[in-house]
N, C-alpha and C positions, 0 to 999 in steps of 0.2 A: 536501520530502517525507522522513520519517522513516521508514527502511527495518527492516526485523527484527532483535530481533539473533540472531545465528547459536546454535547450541546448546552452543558453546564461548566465547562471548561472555556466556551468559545465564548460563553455570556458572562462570565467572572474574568474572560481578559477583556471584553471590551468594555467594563465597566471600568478595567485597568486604564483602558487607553480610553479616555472622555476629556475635550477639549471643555476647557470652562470659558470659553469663549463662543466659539459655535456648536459647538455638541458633538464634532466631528469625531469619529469613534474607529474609523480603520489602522490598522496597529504602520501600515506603512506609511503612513502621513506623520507617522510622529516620529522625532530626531529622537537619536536612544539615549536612554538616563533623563528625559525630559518628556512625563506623562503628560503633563496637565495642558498643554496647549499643543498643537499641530503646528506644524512648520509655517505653514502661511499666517496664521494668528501670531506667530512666535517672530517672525517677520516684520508683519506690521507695528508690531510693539516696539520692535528695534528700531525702527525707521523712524518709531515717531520720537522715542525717546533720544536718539540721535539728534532729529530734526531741533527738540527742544534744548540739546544739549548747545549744537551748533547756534542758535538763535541766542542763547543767553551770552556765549562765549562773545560774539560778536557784540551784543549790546554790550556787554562790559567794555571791549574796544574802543567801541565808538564813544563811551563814557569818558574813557582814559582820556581819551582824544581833542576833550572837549564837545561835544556833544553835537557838531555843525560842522557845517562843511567853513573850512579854513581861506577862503577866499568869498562868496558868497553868502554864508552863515545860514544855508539851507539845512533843516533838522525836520525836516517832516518824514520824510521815510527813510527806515532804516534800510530798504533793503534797496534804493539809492545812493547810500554813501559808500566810498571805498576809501582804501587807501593806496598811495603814491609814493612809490619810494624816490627820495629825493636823487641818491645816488645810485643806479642799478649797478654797479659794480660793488656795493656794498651788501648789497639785496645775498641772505641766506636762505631763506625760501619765500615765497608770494603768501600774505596775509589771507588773501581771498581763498588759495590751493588750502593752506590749514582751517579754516572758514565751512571749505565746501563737502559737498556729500560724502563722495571718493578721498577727500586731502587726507591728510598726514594726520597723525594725532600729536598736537604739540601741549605743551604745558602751560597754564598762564603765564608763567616765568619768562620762556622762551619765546611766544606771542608779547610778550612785555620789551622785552629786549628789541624785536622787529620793531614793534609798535614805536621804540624812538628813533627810527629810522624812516619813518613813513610820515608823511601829510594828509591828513582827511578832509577828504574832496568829497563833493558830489558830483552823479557821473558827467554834467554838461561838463564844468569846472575837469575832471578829469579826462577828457574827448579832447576839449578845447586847448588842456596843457598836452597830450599826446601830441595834437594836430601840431602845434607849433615845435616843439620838439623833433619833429618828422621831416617838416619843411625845411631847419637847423639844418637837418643831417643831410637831406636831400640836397641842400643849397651847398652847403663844402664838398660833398659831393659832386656836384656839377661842378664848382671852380678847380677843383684839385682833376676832372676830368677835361678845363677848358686849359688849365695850365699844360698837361702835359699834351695836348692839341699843338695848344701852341708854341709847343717845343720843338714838335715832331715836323710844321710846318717851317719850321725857322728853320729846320737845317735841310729844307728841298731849297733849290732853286726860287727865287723870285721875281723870275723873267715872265714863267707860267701864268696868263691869266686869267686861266679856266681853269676850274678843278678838273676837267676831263683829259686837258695840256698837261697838269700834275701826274694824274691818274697815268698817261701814258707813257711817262718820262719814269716814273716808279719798276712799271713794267720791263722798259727797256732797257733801266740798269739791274733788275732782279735777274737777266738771264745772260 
């Protein structure tokens, strides 16, 4: 049976549980073995000390990297420049994924090791090398799709001079 606690007992644990942040003093806001700040105070400190963890991780990067973007020599904002892996087959994980809030927690070591596998772009610079990279794959794409067209029509009949003459000539040896 858990008995009450006294009103000197209830003011000697909340003076236990006092946030030196906001003052916050309810014993259920605070994560246990960890008096002195409340979960959400405890939180924000995380985030920020993260925030600043991530921010210098990446300025070292970008340092490593040369300090600019490697095709237009844009260095004004940091949080404009990325990195481009030259070979994605090569790519161990994404610079930006170890970078960002959620990513991975990697070692400078290992972000060392990526880093000479990457090129630092700024994001026009990295848009403009995606777009043409897309339109590449898009473009053999289409030919390896006109090629085998063109296979498929070279062995109908070529008396056909309608696709609809084709179309129905297809039909009538399918049954």
């Amino acid at each position: 049976m858990v008995l009450p606690l006294t009103q000197e007992a209830s003011v000697a644990k909340a003076k236990y549980y006092l946030c030196t942040r906001c003052g916050e003093t309810n014993p259920d806001l605070f994560p246990h073995n960890f008096w002195s700040q409340c979960k959400a105070c405890r939180s924000k400190a995380s985030a920020k000390r993260h925030n600043n963890r991530r921010r210098k991780l990446k300025e070292r990067a970008v340092q490593y990297k040369g300090g600019k973007c490697q095709r237009c020599n844009y260095s004004n904002c940091l949080y404009s420049l990325c990195f481009h892996h030259r070979d994605p087959k090569e790519k161990a994980f994404s610079v930006s994924s170890a970078l960002s809030k959620n990513g991975m927690r990697k070692s400078w070591e290992e972000l060392r090791v990526e880093l000479e596998k990457c090129d630092l772009l700024c994001s026009n610079c990295h848009g403009e090398l995606h777009e043409a990279e897309d339109a590449a794959r898009a473009q053999a794409k289409t030919s390896a799709t006109a090629k085998r067209l063109k296979k498929n029509y070279s062995q109908s009949p070529s008396c056909f001079s309608t696709s609809n003459e084709r179309r129905r000539h297809k039909y009538a040896t399918d049954s």
